[in-house]
C-alpha positions as CSV (number, residue, x, y, z in Angstrom):
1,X,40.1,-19.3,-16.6
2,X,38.0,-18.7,-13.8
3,X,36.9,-20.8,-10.6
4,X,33.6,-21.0,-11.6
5,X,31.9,-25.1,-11.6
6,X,28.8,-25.5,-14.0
7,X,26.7,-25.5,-10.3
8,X,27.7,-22.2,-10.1
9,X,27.0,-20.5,-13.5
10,X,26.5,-16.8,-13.8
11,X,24.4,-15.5,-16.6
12,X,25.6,-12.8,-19.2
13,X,24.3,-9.4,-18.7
14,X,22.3,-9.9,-22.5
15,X,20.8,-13.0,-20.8
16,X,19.6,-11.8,-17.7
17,X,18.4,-8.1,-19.3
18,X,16.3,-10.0,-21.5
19,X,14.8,-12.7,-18.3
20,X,14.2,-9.3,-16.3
21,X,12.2,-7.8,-19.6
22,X,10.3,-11.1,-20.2
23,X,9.5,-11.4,-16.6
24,X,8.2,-7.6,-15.9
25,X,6.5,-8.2,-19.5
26,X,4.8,-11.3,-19.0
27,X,4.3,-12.1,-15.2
28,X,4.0,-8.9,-13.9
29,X,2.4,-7.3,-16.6
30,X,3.8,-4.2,-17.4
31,X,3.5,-2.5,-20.4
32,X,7.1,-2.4,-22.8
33,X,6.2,1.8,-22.2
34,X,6.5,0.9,-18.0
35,X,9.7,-1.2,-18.3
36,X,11.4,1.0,-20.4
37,X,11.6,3.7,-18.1
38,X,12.0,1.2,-15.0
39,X,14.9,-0.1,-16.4
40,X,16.2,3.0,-18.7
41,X,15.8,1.6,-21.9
42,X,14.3,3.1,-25.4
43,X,10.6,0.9,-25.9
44,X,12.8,-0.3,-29.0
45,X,15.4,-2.1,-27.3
46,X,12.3,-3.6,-25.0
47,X,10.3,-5.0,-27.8
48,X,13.9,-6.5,-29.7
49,X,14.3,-7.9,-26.2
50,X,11.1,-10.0,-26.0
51,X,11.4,-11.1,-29.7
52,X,14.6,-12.6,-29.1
53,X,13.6,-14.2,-25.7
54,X,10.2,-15.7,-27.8
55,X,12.8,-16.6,-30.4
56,X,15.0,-18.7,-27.8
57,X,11.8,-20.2,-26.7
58,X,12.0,-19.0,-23.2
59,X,8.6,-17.4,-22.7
60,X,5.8,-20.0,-23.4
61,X,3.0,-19.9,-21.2
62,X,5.1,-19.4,-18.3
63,X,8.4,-18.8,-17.9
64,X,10.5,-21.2,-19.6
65,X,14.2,-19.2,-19.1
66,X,16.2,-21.3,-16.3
67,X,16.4,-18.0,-14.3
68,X,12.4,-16.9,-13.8
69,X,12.5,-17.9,-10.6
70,X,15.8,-15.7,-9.7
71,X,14.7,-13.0,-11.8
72,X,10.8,-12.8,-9.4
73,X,13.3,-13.2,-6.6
74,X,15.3,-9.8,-7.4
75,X,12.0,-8.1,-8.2
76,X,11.2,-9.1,-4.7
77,X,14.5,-7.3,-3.2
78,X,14.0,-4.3,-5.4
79,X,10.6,-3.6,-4.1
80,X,11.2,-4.0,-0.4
81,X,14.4,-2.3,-0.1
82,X,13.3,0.1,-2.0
83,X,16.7,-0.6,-4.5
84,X,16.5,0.5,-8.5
85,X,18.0,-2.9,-9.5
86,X,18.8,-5.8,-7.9
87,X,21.8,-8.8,-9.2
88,X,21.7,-12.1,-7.9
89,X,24.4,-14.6,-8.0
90,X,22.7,-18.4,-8.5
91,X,24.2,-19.9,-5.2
92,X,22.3,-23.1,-3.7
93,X,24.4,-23.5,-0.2
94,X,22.8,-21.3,2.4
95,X,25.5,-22.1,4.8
96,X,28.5,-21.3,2.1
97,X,30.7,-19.0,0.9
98,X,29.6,-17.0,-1.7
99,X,32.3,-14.7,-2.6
100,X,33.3,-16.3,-5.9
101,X,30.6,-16.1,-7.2
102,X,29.1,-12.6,-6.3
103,X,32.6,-11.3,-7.4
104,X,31.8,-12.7,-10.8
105,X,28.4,-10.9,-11.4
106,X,29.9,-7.8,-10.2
107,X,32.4,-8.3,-12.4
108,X,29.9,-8.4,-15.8
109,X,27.9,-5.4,-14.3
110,X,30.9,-3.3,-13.0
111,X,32.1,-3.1,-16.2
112,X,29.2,-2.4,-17.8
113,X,28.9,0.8,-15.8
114,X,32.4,2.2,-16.7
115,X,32.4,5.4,-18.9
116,X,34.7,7.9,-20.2
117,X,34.5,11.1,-18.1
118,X,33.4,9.2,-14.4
119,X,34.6,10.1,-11.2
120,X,34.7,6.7,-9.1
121,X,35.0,6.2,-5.2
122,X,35.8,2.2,-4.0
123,X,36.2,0.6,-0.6
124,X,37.8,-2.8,-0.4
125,X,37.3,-5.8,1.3
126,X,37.8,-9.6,-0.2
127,X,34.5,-9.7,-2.8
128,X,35.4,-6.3,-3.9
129,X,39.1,-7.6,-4.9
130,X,37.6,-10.6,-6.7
131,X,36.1,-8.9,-8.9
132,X,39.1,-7.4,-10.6
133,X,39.4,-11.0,-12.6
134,X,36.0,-10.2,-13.6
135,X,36.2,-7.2,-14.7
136,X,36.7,-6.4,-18.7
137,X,38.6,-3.4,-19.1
138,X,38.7,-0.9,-21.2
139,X,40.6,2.4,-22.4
140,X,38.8,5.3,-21.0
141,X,39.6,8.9,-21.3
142,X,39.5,11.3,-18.3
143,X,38.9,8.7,-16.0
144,X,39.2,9.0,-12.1
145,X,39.2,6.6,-9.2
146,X,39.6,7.9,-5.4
147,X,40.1,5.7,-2.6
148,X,37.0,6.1,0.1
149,X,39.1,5.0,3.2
150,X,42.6,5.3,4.5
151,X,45.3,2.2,4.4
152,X,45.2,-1.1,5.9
153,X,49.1,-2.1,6.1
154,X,49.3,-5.5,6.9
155,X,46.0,-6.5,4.6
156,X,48.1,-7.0,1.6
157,X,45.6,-8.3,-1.6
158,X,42.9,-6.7,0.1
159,X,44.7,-3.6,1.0
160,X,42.0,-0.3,0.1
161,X,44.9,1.3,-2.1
162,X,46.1,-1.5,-4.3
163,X,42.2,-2.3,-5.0
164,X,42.0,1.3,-5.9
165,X,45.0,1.4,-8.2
166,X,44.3,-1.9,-9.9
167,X,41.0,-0.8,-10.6
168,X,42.0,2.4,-12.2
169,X,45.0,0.6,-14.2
170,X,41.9,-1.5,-15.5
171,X,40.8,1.7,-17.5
172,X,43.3,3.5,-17.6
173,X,42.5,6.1,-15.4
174,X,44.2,8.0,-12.8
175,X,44.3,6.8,-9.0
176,X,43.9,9.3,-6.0
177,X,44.8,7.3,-3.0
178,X,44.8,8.1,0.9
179,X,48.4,8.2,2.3
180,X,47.1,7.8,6.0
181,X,46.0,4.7,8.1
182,X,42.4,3.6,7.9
183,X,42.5,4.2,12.1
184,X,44.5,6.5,14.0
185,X,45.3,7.1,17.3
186,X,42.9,9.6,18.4
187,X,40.2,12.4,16.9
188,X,43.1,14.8,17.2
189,X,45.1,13.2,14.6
190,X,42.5,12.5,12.5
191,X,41.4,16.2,12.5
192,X,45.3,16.9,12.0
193,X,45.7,14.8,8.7
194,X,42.7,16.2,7.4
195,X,43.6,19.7,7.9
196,X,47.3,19.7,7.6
197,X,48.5,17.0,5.3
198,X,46.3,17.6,2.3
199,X,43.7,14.8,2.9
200,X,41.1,16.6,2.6
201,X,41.4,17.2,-1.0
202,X,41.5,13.9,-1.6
203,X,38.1,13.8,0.4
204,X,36.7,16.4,-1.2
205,X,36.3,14.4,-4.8
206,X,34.2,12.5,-3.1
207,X,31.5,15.0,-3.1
208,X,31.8,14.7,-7.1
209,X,31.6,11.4,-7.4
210,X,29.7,9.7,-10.5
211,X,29.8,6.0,-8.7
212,X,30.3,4.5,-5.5
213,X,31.6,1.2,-5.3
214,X,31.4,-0.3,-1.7
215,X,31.0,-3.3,0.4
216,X,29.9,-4.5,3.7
217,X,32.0,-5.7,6.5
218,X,30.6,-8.0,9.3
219,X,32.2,-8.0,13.3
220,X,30.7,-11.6,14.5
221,X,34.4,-12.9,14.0
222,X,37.6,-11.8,14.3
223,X,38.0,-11.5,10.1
224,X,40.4,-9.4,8.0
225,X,39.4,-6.3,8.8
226,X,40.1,-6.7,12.3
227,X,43.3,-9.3,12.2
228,X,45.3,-5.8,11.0
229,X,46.7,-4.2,14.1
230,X,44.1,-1.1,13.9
231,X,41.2,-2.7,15.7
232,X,41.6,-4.9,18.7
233,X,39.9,-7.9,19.9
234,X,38.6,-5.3,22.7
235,X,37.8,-3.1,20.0
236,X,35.7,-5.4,18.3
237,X,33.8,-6.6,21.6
238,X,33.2,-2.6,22.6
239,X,31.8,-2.3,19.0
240,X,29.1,-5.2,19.8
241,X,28.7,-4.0,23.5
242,X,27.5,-1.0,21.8
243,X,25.1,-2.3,18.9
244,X,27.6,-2.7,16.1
245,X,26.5,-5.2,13.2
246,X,29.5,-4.3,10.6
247,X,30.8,-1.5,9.1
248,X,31.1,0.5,5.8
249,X,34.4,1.9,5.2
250,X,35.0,1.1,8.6
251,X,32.0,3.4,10.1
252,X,31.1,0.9,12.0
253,X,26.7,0.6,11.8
254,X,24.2,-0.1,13.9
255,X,21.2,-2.9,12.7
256,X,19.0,0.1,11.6
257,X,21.9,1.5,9.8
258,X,22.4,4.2,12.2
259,X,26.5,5.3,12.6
260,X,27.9,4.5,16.1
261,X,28.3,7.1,18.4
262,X,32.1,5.2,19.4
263,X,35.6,6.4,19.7
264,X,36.8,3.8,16.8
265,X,34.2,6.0,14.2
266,X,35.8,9.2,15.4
267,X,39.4,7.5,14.4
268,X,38.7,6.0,11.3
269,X,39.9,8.4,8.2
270,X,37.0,7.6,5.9
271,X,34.3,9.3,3.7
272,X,31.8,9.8,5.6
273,X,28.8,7.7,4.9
274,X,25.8,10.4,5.1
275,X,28.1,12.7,2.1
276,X,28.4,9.3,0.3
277,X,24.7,9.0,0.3
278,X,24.4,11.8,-2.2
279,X,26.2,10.1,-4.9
280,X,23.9,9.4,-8.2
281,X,25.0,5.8,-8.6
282,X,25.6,3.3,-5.1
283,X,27.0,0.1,-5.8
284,X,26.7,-2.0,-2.5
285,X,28.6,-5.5,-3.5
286,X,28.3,-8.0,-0.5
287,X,26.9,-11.2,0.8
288,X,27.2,-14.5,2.8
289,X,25.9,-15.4,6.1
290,X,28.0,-13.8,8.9
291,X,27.2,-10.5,7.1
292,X,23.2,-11.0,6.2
293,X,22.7,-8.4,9.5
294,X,25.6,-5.9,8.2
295,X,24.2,-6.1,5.0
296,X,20.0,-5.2,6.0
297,X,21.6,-2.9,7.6
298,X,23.4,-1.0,5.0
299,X,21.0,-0.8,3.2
300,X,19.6,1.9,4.9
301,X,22.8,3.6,5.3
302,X,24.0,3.6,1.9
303,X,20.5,3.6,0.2
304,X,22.0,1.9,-2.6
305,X,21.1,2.2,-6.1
306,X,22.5,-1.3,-7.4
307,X,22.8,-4.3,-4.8
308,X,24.5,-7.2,-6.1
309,X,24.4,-10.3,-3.8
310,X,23.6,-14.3,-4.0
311,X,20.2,-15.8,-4.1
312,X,20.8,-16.7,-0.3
313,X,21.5,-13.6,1.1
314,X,18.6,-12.0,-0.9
315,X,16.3,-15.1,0.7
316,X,17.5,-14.7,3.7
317,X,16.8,-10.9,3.9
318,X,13.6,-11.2,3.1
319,X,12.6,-13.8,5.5
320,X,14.2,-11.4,7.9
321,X,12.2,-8.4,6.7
322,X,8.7,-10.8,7.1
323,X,9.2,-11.4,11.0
């Protein structure tokens, strides 16, 4: 059973592929040739699509399907942030939490991304854990997830290493994990673990990754992330002094994505972000109003590929984009 109140309904995947088709189809007017290849389909599977959506009686002469108006909404987000495919979570409180229910949706499409033969790099954080309930698994063969960032001791559920290893005991796939803290002491240390205690390796699957799975973390208040012993309070204010919005596996950003130039970024044992920009397929999962900035911004850092988020966030970026 899951959390989730009738208010809060997430579509199926089959549900919302077939709104996105019937909306690109008939509002926008492309042709079934056009959205194919926008949304990597065969023309086949686009025509059954619009059949079975005039079947349902959800195209009439608008849009009849209860999420249209969602569906126009992620459009909008794809074209301005320049993102291949958009998700929104239905969500009507601007001011509350959406985790729940971003979790779910991630859940539906996370799963429907797993394949047999992937290499997958995750971060952590609380939305990304929530997923896991979400998440259908499945028995994959030569399947591989590696742990982006370095340990968080006292985080516990939300820990980057036991996200990692549940996530790859949903598949059955191997776990490579990073025995080191997420922060450490000084550069010099950092430099030492990476050349002397066989992190690097671990590292260096990252360059081979088939899928990114990451998050965003914001700094307006003292949250998880920072209640763990590696950042201080002090920390956190010299972070803002110095233009820091919120971080992505703890390299800490700047509002035009830009990584600070700060001694916490040169402790942090982390993928770095512009090598995790080269992988094919970026899944940034994240949302909710103290991390709306974090989250504009990240978008430029991470370049994402798939963005899944609640309608409020995806509003509120937008009107942030039109000042």
């Amino acid at each position: 059973m899951n959390d989730l109140s009738p208010s809060t309904f997430v579509p199926s995947e089959p549900d919302r592929l077939r709104a996105r088709v019937s909306w690109l189809y008939h509002v926008e007017g492309h042709t079934q040739n056009e959205i194919a290849t926008r949304m990597n389909l065969n023309r086949v599977m686009v025509v059954r699509l619009l059949a079975e959506a005039r079947r349902r009686n959800e195209v009439r002469v608008s849009m009849a399907a209860p999420l249209s108006e969602l569906i126009g909404l992620e459009c909008r987000v794809e074209q301005k942030f320049a993102v291949r495919r958009v998700l929104l979570a239905p969500f009507a409180d601007p001011d509350g939490d959406p985790t729940m229910v971003i979790a779910a949706a991630a859940g539906s499409c996370i799963s429907g991304l797993m394949r047999s033969g992937m290499t997958v790099g995750v971060g952590w954080g609380t939305t990304l854990y929530n997923t896991l309930r979400y998440i259908a698994g499945a028995s994959l063969e030569d399947f591989r997830v590696v742990s982006l960032l370095g340990g968080i001791a006292a985080a516990k559920r939300y820990n980057p290493a036991e996200f990692a290893w549940q996530f790859a005991e949903l598949f059955s796939g191997e776990g490579y994990l990073v025995p080191a803290p997420a922060v450490v002491d000084s550069p010099e240390t950092k430099h030492a673990l990476l050349e002397r205690c066989g992190l690097a390796a671990t590292f260096e699957m990252a360059e081979k990754l088939d899928l990114a799975l990451l998050s965003v973390g914001g700094i307006s208040n003292l949250t998880t992330s920072y209640r763990t012993g590696y950042l201080s309070e002090a920390d956190r204010r010299s972070l803002i002094d110095g233009g820091a919005v919120g971080d992505v596996l703890y390299n800490f950003i700047d509002r035009d994505g830009n990584t600070l130039d700060h001694d916490v970024n040169r402790r942090v044992i982390s993928v770095n972000l512009a090598r995790l920009k080269r992988t094919p397929e970026r899944v940034l999962v994240s949302g909710g109003r103290e991390k709306r900035t974090a989250l504009r911004a990240a978008l430029r850092t991470i370049a994402p590929t798939i963005l899944i988020t609640d309608e409020q966030t995806a509003i509120a970026l937008l009107e942030e984009a039109a000042d």
